[in-house]
N, C-alpha and C positions, 0 to 999 in steps of 0.2 A: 595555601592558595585560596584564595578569596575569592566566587564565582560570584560574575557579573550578569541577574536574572535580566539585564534589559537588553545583553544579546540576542538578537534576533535568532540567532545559530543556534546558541544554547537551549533557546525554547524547541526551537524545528528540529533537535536533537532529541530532548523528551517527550515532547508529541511522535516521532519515527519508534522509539524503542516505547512507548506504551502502547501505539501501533502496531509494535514486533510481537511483544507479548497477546496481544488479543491474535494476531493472525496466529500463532502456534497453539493456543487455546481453541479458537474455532476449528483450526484443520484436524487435529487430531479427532473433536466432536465428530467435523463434519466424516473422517475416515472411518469411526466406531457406530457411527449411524449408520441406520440401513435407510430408513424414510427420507429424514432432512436434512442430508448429505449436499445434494446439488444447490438447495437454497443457503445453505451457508459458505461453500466454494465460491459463491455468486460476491458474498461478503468478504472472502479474504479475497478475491480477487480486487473487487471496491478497494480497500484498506491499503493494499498492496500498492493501489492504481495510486492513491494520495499521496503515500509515503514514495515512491520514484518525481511526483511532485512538486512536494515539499524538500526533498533532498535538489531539483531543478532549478529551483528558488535560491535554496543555498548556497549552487554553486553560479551561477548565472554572473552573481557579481567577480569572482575568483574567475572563473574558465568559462567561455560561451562552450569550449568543446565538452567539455565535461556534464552540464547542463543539456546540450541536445542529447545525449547519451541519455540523461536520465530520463528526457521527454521521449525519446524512443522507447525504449523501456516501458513507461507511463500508456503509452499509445496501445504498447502488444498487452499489458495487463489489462487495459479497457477494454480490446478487444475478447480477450479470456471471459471479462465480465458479462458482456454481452452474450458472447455465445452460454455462458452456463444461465444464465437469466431466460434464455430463449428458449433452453433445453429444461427449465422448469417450467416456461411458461406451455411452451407444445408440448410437454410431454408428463 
């Protein structure tokens, strides 16, 4: 089977899973840190927020419902982000 690199799908598939890999990288950091825990939470939340997304994008053309799912998704993880951004920045 012969992959076709000018799917849009197939890139927004390896951009999500190099995506996956760096959020399990960080979280774990961020969980064995005692300091710079909340500033990298702030990051897998970011990363998280793109990849719900870029998966939104994917399916938009296939399902609008599937696609709002992922934007809601997208929406609570920004929110995450904010709040752990906020709680580095006041605190």
């Amino acid at each position: 089977m012969k992959m076709n690199w000018k799917n849009s799908d197939l890139w927004i598939d390896m951009i999500n899973m190099i995506f996956g890999i760096v959020i399990i990288i960080l979280a774990v950091i961020a969980i064995q840190s005692s300091g710079n825990g909340q500033r990298l939470f702030a990051v897998v939340f970011l990363l998280g927020t793109l990849m719900f997304l870029l998966n939104a994008l994917k399916f938009f053309r296939r399902s609008r419902f599937q696609a709002i799912v992922f934007l809601v998704f997208a929406i609570i993880l920004a929110a995450a982000c904010a709040v752990s951004i906020g709680g580095v920045i006041g605190g």
